[in-house]
N, C-alpha and C positions, 0 to 999 in steps of 0.2 A: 580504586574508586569506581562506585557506580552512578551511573547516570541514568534515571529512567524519564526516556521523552515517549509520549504517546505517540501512536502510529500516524495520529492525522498529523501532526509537526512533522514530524519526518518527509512525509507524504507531501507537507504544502511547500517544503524548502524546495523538495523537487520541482516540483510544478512551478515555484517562482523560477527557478532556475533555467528549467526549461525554456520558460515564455524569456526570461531577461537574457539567454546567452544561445540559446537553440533558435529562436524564433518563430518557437511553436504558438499558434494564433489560440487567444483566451477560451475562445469557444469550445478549443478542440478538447484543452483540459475539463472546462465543463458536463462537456459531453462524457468523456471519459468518465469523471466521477459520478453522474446517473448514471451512466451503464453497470457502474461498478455497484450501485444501492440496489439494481434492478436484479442484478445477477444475485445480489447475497441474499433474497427472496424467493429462488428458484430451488431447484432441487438440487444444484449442483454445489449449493454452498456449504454441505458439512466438507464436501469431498476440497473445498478450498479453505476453509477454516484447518481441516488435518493437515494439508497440505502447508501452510505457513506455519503452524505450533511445530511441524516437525521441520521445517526450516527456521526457525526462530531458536529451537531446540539446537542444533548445528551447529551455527554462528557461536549459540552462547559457549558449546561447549559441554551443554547439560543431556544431551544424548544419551538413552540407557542401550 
């Protein structure tokens, strides 16, 4: 069985989780996610776009 959840779900479970069992303050996630919009604007974002399809690639299994 396949299950396709998008990244931002995946992403916001963490972040609840975070804040409801880690204690990390809401802001901090905030921050974190602009940083993260600011960064995939920059120049360094093909090199982390490659960087997660070839990690995503891994995981799946689907590696050539």
């Amino acid at each position: 069985m396949t299950v396709s959840l998008p990244l931002v779900v995946v992403l916001g479970f963490f972040a609840w989780g975070a804040v409801k069992f880690l204690g990390i303050r809401v802001w901090i996630v905030v921050l974190i996610a602009l940083f993260g919009f600011w960064l995939s604007r920059t120049f360094l974002a093909p090199a982390i776009e490659s960087g997660t399809r070839s990690g995503v690639d891994v995981i799946n299994g689907s590696h050539a």
